[in-house]
C-alpha positions as CSV (number, residue, x, y, z in Angstrom):
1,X,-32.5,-146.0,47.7
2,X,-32.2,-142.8,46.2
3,X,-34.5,-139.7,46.3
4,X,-33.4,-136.7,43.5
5,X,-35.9,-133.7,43.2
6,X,-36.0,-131.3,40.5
7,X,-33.6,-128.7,41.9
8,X,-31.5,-131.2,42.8
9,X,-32.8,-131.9,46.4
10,X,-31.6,-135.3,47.7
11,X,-31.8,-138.2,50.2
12,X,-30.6,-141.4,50.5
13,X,-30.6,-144.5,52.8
14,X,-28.2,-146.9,52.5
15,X,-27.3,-150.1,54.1
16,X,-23.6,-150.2,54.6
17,X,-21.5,-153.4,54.4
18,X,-17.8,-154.2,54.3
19,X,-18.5,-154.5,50.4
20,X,-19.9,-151.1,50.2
21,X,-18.0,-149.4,53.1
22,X,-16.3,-146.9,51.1
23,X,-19.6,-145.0,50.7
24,X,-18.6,-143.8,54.5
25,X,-15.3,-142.1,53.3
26,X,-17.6,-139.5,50.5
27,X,-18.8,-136.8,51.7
28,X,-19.8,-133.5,49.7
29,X,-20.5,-129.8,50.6
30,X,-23.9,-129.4,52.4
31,X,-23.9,-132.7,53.1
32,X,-25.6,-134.4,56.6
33,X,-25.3,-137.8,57.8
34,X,-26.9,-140.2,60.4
35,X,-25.4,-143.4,61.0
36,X,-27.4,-146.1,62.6
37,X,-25.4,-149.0,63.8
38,X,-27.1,-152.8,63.7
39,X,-24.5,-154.9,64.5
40,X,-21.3,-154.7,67.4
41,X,-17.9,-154.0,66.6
42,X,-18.1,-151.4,63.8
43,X,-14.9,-149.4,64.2
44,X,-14.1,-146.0,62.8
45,X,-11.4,-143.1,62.9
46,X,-13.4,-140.1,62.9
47,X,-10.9,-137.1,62.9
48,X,-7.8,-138.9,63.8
49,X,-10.2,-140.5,67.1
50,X,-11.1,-144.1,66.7
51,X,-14.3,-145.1,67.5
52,X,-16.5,-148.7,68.4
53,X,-19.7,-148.5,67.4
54,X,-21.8,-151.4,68.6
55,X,-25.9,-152.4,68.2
56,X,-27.9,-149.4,67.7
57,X,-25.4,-146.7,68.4
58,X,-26.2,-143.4,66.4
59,X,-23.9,-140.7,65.5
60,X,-24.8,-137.7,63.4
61,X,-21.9,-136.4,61.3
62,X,-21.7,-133.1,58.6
63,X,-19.4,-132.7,55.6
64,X,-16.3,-131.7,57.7
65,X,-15.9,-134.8,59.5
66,X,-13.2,-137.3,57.9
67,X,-13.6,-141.1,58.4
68,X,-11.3,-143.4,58.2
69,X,-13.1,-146.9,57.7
70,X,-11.0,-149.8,60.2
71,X,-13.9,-152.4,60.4
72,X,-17.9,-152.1,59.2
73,X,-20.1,-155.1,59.9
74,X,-23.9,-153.1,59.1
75,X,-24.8,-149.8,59.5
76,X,-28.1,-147.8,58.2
77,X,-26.9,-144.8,56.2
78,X,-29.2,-141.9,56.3
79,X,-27.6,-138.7,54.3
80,X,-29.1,-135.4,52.6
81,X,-28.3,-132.2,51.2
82,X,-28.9,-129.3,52.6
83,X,-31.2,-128.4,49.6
84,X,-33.4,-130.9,50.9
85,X,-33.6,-130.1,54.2
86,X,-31.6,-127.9,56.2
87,X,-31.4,-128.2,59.8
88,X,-30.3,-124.5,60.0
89,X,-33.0,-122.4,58.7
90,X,-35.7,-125.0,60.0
91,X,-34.2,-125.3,63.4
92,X,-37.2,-124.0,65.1
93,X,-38.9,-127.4,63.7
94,X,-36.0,-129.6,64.8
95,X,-34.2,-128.3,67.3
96,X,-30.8,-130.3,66.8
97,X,-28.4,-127.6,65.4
98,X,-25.6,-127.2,68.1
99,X,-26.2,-130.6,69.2
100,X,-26.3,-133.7,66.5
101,X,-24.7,-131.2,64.5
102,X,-23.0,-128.4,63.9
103,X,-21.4,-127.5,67.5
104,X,-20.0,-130.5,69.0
105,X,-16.2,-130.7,69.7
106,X,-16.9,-134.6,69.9
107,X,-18.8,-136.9,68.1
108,X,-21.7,-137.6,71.0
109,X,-23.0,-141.3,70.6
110,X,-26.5,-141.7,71.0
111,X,-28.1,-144.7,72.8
112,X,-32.2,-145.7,72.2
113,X,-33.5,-147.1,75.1
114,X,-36.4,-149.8,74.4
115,X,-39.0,-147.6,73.6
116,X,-36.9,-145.7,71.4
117,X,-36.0,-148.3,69.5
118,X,-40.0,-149.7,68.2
119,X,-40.8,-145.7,66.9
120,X,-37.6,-145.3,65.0
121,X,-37.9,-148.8,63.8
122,X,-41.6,-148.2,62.2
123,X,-40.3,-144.6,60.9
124,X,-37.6,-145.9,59.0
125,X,-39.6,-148.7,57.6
126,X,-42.3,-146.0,56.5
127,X,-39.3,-143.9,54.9
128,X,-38.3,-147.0,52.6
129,X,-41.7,-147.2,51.8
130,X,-42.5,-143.7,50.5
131,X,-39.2,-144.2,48.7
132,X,-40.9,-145.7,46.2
133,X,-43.5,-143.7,45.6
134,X,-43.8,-141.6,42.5
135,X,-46.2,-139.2,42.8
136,X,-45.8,-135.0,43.8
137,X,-46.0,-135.4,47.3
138,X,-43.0,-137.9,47.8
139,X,-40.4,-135.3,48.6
140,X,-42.3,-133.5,51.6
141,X,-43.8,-136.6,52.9
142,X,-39.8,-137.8,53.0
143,X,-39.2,-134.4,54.7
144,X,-41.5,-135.1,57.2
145,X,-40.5,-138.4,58.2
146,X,-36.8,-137.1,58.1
147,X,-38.4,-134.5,60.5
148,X,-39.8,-137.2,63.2
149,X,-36.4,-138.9,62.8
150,X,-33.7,-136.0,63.9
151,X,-36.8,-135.0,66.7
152,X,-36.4,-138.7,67.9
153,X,-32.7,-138.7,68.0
154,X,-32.9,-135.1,69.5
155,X,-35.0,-136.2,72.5
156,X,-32.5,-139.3,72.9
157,X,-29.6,-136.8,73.3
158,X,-31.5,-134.5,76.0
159,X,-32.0,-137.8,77.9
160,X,-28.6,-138.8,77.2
161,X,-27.1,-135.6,78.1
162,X,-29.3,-133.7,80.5
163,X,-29.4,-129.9,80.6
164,X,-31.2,-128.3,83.7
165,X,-33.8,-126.0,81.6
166,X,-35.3,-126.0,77.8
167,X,-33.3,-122.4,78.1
168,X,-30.2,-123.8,78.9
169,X,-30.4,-125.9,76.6
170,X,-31.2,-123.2,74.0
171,X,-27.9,-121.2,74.7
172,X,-25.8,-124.3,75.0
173,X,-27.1,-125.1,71.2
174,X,-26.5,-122.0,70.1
175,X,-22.9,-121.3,72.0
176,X,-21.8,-125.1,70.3
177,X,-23.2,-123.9,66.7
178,X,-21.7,-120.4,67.3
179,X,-17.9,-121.7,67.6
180,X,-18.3,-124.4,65.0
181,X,-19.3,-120.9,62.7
182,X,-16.4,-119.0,64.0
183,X,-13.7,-120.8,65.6
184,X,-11.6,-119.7,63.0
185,X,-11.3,-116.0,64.2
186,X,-12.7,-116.0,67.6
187,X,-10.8,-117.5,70.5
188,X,-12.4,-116.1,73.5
189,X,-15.4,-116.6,75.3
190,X,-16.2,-113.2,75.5
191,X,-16.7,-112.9,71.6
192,X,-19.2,-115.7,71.9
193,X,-21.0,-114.0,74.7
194,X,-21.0,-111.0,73.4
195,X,-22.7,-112.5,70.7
196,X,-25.2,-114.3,72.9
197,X,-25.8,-111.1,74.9
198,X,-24.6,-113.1,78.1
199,X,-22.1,-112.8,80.0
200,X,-18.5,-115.0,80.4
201,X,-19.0,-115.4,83.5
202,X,-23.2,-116.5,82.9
203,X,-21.7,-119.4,80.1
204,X,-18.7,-120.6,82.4
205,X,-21.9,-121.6,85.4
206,X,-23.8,-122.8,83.1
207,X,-20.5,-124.9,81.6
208,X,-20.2,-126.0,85.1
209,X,-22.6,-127.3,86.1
210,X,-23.2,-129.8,82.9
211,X,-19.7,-131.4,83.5
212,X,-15.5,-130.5,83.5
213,X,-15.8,-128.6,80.1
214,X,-15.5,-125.5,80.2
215,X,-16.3,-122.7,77.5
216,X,-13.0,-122.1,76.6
217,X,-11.6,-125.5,76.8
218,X,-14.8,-125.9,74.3
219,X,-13.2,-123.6,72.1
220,X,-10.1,-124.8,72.6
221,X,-11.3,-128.5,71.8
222,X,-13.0,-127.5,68.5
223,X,-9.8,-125.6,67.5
224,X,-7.9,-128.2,68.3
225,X,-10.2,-131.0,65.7
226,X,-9.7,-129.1,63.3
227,X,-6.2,-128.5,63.2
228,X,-5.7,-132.3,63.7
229,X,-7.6,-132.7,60.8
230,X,-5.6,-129.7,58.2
231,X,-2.5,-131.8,59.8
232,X,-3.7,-135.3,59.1
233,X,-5.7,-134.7,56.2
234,X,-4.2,-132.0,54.2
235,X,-1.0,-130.5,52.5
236,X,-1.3,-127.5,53.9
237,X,2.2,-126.2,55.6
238,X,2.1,-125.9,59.3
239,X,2.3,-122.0,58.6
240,X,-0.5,-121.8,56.1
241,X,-2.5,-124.0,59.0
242,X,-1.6,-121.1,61.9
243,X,-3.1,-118.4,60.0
244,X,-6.3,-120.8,58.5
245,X,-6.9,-121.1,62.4
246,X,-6.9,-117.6,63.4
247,X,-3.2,-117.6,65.5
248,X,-0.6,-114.7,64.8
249,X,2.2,-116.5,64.0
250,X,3.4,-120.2,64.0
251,X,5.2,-119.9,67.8
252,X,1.8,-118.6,69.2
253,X,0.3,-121.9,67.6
254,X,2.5,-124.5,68.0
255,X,2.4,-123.6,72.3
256,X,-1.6,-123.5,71.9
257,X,-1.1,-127.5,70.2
258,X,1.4,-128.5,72.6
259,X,-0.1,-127.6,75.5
260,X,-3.3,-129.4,74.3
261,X,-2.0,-132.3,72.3
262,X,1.5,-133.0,74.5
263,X,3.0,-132.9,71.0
264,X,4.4,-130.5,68.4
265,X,2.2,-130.0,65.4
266,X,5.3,-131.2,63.1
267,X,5.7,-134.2,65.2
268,X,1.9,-135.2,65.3
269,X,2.0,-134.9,61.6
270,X,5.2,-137.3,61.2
271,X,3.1,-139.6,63.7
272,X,5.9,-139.3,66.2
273,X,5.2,-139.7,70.2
């Protein structure tokens, strides 16, 4: 099912076989995704990392993520444009920008619990309702129920993954979405501070006491996906990839892989150990 608005503002839900799997592997610019998994043993590559997604896992991926499709039993396919909805300049409403998108160096797997699982049941079946309506209202009533579905999966994750304070939480979101927008350029956490008006040393407590990661390493890891993926994904030389990533020169980068990959870039891209 298919929603296409005037401007070309779309939405679709999609159950996802082995005979339609493919779907997984297209993605295009201003794209978002939720996957909802309804069945065990759904296994995926998702930048070069392989994943098993089992009965009701949830993941929430953008345009940049690449997917490599090793075993699909069902999945619920949720995906958008941003012209329909876009979780950056409505974030105030949502609240997931940093989070379920945009700002994770992993792909965090959300788990309902049992009373998750009733409310995001009835939602869903109301979205495939209003799906075939026809009249003028169809496109914000799909908003809204797309609305009540990322605040759902929001709440899961703050369960999931605690943060102390609602503020905390706030400059966590907006650190994650900050290096996903300029990881490119900016290596250090004091770029990112100063652009938070904190300071390195306020992020790295605050890194600290939510687990091992800290802000650099978060940096670091994002850097670090992204590379993998110009390597595994692209024909780009491993000196156009250096200067893509924001490195001076190809020694400079190839000690910044090693040390975090155990490998040399050339070697990870020839798939040797």
């Amino acid at each position: 099912m298919k929603f296409l608005g005037q401007n070309d503002e779309y939405i679709e839900l999609l159950t996802i076989t082995k005979e339609n799997c493919t779907i997984l592997k297209k993605s295009y610019k201003s794209e978002l995704t939720l996957l909802w998994f309804k069945s065990d043993g759904n296994r995926l590559k998702i930048d070069t990392v392989e994943y098993t997604f089992n009965t009701n896992d949830i993941v929430c991926l953008t345009e940049f993520h690449r997917i490599e499709i090793l075993e699909i039993k069902e999945v619920q396919l949720l995906r958008w444009a941003r012209s329909f909805y876009c979780i950056i300049d409505n974030d105030i409403e949502v609240s997931c920008k940093g989070i379920l998108f945009f700002g994770s160096s992993n792909v965090p797997v959300l788990q309902p619990n049992d009373n998750d699982l009733p409310v995001l049941e009835t939602v869903f079946d109301m979205f495939r309702l209003e799906m075939q309506s026809t009249d003028n209202l169809q496109m914000e009533m799909l908003q809204m129920m797309l609305k009540r579905i990322l605040i759902l999966c929001t709440r899961i994750y703050k369960v999931q993954f605690p943060i102390a304070s609602e503020q905390n939480n706030d400059i966590i979101r907006e650190y994650n979405f900050l290096v996903e927008k300029h990881f490119r350029e900016k290596h250090t956490v004091k770029e990112y501070a100063d652009l938070l008006f904190k300071s390195p040393k306020t992020l790295s407590n605050l890194f600290k006491k939510l687990g091992d990661t800290s802000p650099l390493q978060f940096i670091h890891n994002r850097i670090m996906i992204e590379a993998k993926r110009l390597l595994t994904y692209s024909n780009q030389s491993v000196s156009d990839i250096t200067y893509e990533l924001g490195f001076s020169d190809i020694h400079a980068f190839s000690r910044f892989f090693k040390k975090n990959a155990g490998i040399s870039p050339q070697n990870f891209r020839e798939g040797k150990n």
